[in-house]
C-alpha positions as CSV (number, residue, x, y, z in Angstrom):
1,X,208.8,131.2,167.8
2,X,208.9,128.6,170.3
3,X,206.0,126.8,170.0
4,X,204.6,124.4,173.6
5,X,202.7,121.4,172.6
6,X,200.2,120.0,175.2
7,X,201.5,118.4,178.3
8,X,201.1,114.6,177.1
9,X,200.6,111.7,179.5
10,X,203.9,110.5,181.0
11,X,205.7,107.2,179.1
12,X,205.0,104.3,181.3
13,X,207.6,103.7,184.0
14,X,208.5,107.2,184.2
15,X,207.8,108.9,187.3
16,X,208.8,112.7,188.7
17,X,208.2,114.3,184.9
18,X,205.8,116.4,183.1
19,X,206.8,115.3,179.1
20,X,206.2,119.0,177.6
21,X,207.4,118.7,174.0
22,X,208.4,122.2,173.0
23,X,209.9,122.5,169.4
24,X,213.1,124.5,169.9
25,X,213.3,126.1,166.0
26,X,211.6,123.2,165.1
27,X,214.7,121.1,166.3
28,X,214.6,120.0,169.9
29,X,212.8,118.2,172.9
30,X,212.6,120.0,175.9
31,X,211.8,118.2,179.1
32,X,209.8,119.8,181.9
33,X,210.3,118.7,185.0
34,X,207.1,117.8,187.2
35,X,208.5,120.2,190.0
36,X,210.5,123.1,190.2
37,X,214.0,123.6,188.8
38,X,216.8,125.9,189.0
39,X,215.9,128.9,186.7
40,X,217.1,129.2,183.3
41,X,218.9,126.2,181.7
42,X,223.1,125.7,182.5
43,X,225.4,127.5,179.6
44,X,227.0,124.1,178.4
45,X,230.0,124.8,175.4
46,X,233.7,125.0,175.5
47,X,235.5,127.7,175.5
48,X,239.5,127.5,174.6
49,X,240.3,131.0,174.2
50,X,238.3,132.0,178.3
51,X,236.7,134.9,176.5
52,X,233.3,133.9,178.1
53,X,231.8,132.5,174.3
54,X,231.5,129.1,173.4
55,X,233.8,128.4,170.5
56,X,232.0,126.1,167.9
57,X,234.4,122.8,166.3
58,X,233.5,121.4,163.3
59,X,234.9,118.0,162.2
60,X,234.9,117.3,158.5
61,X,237.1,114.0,158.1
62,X,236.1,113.5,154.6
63,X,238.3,116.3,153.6
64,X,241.4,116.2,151.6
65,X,240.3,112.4,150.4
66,X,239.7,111.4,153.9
67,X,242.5,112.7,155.6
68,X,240.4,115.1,157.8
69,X,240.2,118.8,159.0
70,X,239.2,120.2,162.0
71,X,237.2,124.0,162.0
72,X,237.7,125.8,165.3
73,X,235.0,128.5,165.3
74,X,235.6,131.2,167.8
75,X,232.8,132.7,169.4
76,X,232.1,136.1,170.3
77,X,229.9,138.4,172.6
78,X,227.0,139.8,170.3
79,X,227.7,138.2,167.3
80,X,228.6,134.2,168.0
81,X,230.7,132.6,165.6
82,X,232.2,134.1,162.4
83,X,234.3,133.2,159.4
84,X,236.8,135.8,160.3
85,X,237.6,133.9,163.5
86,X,238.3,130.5,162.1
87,X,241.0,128.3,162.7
88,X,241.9,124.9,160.2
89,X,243.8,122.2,161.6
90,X,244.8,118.8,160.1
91,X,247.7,116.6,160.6
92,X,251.2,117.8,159.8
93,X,250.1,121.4,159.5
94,X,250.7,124.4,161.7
95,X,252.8,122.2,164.1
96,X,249.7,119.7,164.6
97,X,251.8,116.1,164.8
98,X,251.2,113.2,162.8
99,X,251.3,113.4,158.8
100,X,247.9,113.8,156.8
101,X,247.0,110.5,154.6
102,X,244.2,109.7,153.1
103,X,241.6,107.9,155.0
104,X,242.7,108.9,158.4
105,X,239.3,110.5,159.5
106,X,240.8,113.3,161.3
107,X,238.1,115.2,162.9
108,X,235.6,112.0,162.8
109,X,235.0,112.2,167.2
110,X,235.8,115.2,168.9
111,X,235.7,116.2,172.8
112,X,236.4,119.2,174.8
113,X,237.5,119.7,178.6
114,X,240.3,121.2,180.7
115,X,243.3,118.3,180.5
116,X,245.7,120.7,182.1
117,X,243.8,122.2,184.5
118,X,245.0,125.7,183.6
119,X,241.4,127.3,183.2
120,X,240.8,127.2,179.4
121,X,239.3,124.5,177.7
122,X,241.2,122.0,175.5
123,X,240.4,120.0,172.3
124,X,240.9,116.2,171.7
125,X,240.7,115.0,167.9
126,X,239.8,111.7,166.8
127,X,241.4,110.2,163.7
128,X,240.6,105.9,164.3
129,X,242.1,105.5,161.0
130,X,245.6,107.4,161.3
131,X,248.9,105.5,160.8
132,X,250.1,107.1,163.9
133,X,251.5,103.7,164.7
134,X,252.5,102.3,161.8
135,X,249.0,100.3,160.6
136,X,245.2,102.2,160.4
137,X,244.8,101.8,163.7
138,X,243.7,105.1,164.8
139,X,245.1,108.3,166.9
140,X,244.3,111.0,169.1
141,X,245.6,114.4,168.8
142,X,245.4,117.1,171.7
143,X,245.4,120.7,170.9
144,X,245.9,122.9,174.3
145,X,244.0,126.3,174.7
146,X,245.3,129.7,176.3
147,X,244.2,133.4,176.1
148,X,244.9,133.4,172.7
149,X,242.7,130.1,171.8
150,X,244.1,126.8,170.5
151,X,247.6,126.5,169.6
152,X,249.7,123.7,168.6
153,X,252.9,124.5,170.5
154,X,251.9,121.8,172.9
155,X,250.7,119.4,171.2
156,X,250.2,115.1,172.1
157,X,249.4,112.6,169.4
158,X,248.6,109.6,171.2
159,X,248.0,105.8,169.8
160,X,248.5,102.4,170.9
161,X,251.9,102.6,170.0
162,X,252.9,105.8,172.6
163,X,254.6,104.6,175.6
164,X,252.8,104.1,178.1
165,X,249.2,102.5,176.7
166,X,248.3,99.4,176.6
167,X,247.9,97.1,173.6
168,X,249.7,97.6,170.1
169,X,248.3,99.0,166.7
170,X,246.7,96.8,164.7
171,X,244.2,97.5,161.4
172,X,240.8,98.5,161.8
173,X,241.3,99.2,165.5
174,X,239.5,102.8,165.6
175,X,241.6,104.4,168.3
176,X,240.2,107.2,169.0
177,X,236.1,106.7,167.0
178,X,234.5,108.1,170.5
179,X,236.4,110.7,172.9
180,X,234.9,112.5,176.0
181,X,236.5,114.1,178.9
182,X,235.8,115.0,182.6
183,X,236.7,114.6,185.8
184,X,237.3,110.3,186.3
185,X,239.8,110.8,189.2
186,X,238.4,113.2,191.3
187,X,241.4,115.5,191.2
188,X,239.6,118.7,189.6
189,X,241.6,118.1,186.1
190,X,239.4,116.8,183.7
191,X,240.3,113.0,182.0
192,X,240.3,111.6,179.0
193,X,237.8,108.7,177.5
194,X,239.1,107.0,174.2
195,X,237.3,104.2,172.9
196,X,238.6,102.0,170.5
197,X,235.7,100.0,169.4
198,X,237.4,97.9,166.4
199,X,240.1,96.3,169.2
200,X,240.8,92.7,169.6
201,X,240.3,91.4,173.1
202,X,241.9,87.4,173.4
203,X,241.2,86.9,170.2
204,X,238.0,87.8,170.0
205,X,238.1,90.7,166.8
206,X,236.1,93.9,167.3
207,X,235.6,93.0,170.9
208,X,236.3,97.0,171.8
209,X,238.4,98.8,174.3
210,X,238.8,102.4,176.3
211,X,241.7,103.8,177.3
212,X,241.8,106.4,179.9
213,X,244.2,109.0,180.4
214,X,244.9,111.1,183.3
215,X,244.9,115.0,182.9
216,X,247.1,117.1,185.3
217,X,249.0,120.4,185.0
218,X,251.2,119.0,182.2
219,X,248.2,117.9,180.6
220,X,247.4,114.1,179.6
221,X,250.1,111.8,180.5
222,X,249.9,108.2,181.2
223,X,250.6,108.0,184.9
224,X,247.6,106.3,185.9
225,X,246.6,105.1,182.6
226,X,243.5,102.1,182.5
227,X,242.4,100.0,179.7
228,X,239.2,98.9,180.4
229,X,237.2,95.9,178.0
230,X,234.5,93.2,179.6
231,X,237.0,90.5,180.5
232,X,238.2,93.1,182.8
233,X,237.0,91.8,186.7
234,X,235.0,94.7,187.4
235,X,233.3,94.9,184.0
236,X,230.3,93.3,183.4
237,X,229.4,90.7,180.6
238,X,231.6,88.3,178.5
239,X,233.8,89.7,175.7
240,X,233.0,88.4,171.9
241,X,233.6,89.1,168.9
242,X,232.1,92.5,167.1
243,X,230.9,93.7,170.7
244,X,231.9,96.9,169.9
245,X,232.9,98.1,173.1
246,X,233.8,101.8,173.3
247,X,231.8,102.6,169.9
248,X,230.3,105.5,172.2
249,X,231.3,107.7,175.7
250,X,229.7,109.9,177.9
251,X,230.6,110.6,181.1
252,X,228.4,112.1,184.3
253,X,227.3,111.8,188.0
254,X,224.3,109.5,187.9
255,X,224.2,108.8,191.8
256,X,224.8,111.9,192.7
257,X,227.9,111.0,194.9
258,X,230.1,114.3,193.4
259,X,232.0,111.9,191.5
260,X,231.2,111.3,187.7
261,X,230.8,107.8,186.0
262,X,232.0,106.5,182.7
263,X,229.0,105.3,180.3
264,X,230.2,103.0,177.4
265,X,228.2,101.8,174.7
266,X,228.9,98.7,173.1
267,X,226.0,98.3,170.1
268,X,227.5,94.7,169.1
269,X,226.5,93.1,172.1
270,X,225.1,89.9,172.5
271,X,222.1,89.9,174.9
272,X,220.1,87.1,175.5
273,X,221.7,85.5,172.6
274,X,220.1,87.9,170.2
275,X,224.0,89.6,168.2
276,X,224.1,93.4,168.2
277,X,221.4,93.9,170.7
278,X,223.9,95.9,172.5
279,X,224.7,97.0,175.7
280,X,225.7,100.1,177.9
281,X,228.4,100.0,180.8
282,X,228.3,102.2,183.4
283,X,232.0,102.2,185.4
284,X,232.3,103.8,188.4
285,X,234.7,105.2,189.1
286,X,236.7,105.1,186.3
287,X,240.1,105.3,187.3
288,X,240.1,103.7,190.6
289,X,238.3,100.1,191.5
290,X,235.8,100.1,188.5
291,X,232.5,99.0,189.7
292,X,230.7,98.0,186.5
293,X,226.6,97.9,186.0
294,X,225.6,96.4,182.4
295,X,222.0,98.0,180.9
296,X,220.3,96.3,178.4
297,X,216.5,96.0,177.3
298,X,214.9,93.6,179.6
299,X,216.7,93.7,182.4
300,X,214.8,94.2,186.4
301,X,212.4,97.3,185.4
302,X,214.0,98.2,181.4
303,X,211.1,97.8,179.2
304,X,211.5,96.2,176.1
305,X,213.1,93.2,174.4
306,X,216.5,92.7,173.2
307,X,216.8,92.8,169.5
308,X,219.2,91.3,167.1
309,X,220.7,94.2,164.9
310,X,219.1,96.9,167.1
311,X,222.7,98.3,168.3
312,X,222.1,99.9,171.4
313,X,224.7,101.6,172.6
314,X,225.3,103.3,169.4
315,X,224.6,106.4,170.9
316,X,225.4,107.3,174.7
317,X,224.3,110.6,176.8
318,X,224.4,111.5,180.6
319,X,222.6,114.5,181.8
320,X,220.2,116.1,184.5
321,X,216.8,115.6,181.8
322,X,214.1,115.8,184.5
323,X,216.1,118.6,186.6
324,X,216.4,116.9,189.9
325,X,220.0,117.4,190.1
326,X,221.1,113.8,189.5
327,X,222.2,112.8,185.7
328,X,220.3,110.2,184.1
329,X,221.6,108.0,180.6
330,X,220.2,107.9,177.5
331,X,220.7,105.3,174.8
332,X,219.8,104.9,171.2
333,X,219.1,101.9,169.3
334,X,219.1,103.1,166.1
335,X,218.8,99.5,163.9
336,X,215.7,98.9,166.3
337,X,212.3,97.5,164.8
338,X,209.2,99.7,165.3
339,X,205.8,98.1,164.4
340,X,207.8,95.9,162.3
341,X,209.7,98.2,160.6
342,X,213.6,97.2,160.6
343,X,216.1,100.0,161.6
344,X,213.5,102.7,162.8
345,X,215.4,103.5,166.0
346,X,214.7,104.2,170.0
347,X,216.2,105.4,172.1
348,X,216.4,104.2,176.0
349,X,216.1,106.2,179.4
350,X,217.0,105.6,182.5
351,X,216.5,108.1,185.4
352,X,219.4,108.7,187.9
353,X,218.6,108.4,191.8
354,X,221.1,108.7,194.8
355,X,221.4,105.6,195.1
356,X,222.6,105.5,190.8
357,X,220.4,104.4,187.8
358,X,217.2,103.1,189.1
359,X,214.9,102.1,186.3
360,X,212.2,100.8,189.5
361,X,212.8,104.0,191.3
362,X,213.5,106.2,189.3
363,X,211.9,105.5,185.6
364,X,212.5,104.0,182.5
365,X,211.2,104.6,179.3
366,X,211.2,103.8,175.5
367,X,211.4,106.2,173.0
368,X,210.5,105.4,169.2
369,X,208.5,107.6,166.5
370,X,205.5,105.4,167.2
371,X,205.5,106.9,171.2
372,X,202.6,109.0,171.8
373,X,205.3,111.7,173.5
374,X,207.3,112.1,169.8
375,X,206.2,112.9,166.6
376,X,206.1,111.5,163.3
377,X,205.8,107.9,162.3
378,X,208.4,104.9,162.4
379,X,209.7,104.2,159.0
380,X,211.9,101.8,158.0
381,X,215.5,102.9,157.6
382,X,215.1,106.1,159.7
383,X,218.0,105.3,162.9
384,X,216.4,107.4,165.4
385,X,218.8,107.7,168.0
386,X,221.7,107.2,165.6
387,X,222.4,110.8,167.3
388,X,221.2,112.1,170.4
389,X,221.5,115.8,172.4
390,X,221.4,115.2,176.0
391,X,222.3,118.6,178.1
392,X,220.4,119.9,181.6
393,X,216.4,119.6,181.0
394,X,217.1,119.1,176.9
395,X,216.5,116.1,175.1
396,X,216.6,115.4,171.2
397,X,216.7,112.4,169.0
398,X,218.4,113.1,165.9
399,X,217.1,110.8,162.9
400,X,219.2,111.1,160.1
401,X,217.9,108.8,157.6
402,X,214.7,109.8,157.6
403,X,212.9,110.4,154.3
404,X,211.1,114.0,153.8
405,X,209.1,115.0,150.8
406,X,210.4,112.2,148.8
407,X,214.0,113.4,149.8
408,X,215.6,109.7,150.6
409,X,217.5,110.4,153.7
410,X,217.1,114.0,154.2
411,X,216.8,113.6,157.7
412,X,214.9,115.3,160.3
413,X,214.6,115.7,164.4
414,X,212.0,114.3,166.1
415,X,209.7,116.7,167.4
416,X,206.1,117.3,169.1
417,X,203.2,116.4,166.9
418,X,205.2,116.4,163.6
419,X,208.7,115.8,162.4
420,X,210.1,119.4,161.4
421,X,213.1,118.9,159.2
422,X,216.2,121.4,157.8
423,X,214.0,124.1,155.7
424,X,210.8,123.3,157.7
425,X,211.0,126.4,160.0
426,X,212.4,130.4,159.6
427,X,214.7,129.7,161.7
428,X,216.9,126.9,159.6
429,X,217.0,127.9,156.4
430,X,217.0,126.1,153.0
431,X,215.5,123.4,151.7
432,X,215.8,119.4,152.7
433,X,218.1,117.5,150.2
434,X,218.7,113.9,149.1
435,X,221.2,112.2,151.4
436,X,221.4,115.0,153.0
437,X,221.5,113.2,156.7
438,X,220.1,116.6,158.8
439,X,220.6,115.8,162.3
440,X,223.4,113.5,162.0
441,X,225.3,115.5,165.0
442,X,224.3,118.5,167.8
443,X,226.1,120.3,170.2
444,X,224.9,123.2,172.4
445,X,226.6,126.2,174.1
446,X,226.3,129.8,174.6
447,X,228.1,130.8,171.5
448,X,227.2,134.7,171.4
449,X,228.0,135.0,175.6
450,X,223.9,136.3,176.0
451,X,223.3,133.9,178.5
452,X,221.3,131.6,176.6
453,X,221.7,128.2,175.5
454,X,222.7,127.9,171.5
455,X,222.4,124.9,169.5
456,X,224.5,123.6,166.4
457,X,223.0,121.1,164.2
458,X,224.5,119.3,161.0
459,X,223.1,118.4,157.3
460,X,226.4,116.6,156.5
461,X,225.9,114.9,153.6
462,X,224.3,117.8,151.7
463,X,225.2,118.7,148.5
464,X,227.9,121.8,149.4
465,X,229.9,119.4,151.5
466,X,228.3,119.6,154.7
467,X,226.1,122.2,156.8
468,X,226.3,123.5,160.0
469,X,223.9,125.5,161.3
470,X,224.1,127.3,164.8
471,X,220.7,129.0,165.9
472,X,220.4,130.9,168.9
473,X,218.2,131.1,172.0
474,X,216.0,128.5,170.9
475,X,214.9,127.6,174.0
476,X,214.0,130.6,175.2
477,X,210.1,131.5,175.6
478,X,210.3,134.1,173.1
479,X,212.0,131.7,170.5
480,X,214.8,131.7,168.3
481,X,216.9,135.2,167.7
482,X,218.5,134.0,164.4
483,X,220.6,131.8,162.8
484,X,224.0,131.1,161.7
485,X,224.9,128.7,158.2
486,X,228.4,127.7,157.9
487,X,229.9,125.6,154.9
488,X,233.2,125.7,153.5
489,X,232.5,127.8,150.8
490,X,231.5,130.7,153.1
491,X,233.4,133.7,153.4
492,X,236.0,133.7,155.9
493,X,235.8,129.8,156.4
494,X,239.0,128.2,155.4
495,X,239.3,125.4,152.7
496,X,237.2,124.4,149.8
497,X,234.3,122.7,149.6
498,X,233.4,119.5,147.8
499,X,230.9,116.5,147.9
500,X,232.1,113.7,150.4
501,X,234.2,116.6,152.8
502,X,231.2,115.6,155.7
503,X,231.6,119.0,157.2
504,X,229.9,118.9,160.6
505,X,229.7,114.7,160.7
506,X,231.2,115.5,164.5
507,X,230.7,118.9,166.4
508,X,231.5,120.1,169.7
């Protein structure tokens, strides 16, 4: 059932919200708004096949001694997701470009959108250590839907060796570690996000990069292409070495203007002087005149203090979380101190207003395990925020390291007055494991076509190879309707599992 804590005082700086933690199957933060909002929660989800059901994607690029697969999990009115609707792609297979090595990381980012405008959703697959170009330096393949789901036939591998992009392969650039897509242009085709977070910048190493690509009926091509990196005019803040720029993407409207923004984290940033505080870059818009805005802790109305090591930026979400109709961005800091506790995590809001991010205006706030809004207590080690779930009037904080029952690293979500972790409710069964990193990745959608909002959350470090669990309707009043485990042992599910395969490390 879904269980309403007390409405709890706001955080400070916040204004406009009730914080009402529900536990969602013991999983999720739900934000009420203060004032009324449109009823019922937006179906988020892709679906590549148009059949009305969210199809669930599961990366696991541990497979095949790092090489990667990709699980495409079809949804279905009534049921959701099944095994006997499940497609496997990896490189060099089924007409999928590119040849399978080991250590590629196929299936390590994923990101969904229509590139070709043709009314069905369309998959792009992150492999930042593929060969595509000669050296590690990362690729990302494009898988097109139709009526008949994903297919191959059309395939694009892109790297910084394809005509057309800027730069040129090198080792350890991770081309392709964070993808997201939407609408950068304006045109109505949805655009494509690829950060490339290990890319040298004039000689400064691991300074970071995103390339954007253009979608149109064709689908991605490079008319129009940008590289984007902080010695760029518009952009914000100085390029150095291990910035990380591009380590994580999200994209959405956070002025309200129609047209959505680009957020970029960049969790090696020096701020203040203190290395790896990090940083988030908001471009706007992405494809045209960039006109950058740099968010760190401590700048005019962001509480807090820049930390060394506390990464910011790791994590990166834009949605509506209060309801007012204007996206707002949350960070996570997940090697942040807490009550003097190293690597605890928080995570950063800041509340969108017409006139953009407005941490005076609108709100800021801090999030940690020591907050009076979350549960549980800041431990040493935990990386809240290493993950976060950011959709319409949802919020959760994904902790993967936590420890639970003497389980090192089981991981756990933080919730309302207590941290409920895989196992700790009747709606995600089995038991918390060692290493088992619960929470390490989310995705929602409306998998089973009800009308509800679905959620898929991951265990992948547990012992079978990686979990994925998909429960639905939590956030419905009455409370969860069931629940879905997948592995790839279960019947149906293609492949073979085994110990390192980090089955569900990325979702979508």
């Amino acid at each position: 059932m879904l269980k309403q804590a007390p409405v709890r005082a706001e955080p400070a700086g916040v204004r406009g919200l009730t914080w009402a933690w529900g536990i969602a199957a013991g999983l999720v933060l739900t934000v009420a708004p203060s004032s009324a909002a449109p009823a019922g929660l937006p179906i988020a989800g892709y679906d590549f096949d148009g059949d009305g059901a969210a199809d669930a994607v599961i990366g696991a690029p541990g497979d095949l001694a790092g090489a990667g697969v990709v699980h495409v999990i079809y949804g279905a009115a009534g049921s959701g997701p099944t095994g006997a609707r499940d497609q496997l792609w990896q490189q060099g297979h089924d007409g999928v470009p590119g040849l399978a090595a080991a250590g590629d990381g196929f299936g390590a980012a994923l990101s969904g959108g229509d590139l070709d405008g043709d009314g069905y959703d369309d998959l792009a697959i992150g492999a930042p250590a593929d060969r595509a170009g000669g050296v590690p330096g990362g690729s990302v393949t494009v898988l097109y839907g139709a009526a008949t789901g994903l297919s191959a036939t059309r395939a694009q591998q892109w790297s910084q060796a394809s005509a057309g992009i800027a730069g040129a392969p090198a080792d350890g650039d991770r081309f392709g570690a964070a993808l997201v897509a939407g609408d950068l242009d304006g045109d109505g085709d949805d655009d494509l996000a690829i950060g490339v977070p290990g890319d040298a910048v004039n000689a400064h190493p691991r300074a970071g990069t995103v390339h954007v690509l253009a979608g149109g009926a064709a689908g991605l091509g490079t008319s129009g292409a940008r590289q984007w990196h902080q010695d760029r005019s518009a952009i914000p803040g100085t390029t150095a070495h291990d910035d990380e720029f591009g380590a994580a993407l999200a994209i959405g409207d956070v002025d309200d203007d129609g047209d959505d923004e680009l957020g970029i984290g960049a969790p090696g940033d020096r701020i203040d002087g203190r290395e790896s505080a990090g940083s988030v870059t908001i471009l706007s818009p992405a494809l045209g005149s960039a006109i950058g805005a740099l968010w760190h802790l401590n700048r005019a109305g962001v509480p807090g203090v820049p930390e060394a090591g506390a990464g910011l930026g790791a994590s990166v979400a834009i949605a509506d979380i209060d309801g007012d109709g204007i996206d707002d961005l949350v960070a996570g800091a997940p090697g942040a101190t807490v009550s003097g506790r190293a690597g605890a995590g928080r995570a950063l809001l800041v509340m969108g207003t017409v006139t953009g991010l407005d941490p005076l205006g609108g709100g800021a706030a801090i999030f940690d395990q020591d907050t009076g809004a979350i549960g549980g207590t800041a431990e040493e080690g935990d990386h809240l925020g290493a993950a976060l779930l950011a959709d319409d009037l949802v919020l959760a904080f994904g902790v993967p390291d936590e420890d639970v029952g003497g389980r090192r690293d089981a991981g756990a979500v933080s919730g309302s007055d207590s941290i409920t972790v895989r196992g700790g409710a009747p709606e995600v069964p089995g038991l918390p494991g060692r290493d088992d990193r619960f929470a390490a990745a989310f995705a929602t959608g409306d998998y089973d076509a009800d009308g509800e909002l679905d959620l898929i959350a991951a265990a992948p470090g547990a012992v079978v190879g990686g979990l994925v669990y998909v429960i639905f309707d939590p956030f419905d009043a009455a409370g969860a309707s069931g629940a879905l485990v997948f592995h790839q042992n279960t019947p149906g599910i293609r492949g073979e599992a085994s110990a390192g395969d980090a089955f569900g490390s990325a979702l979508l």
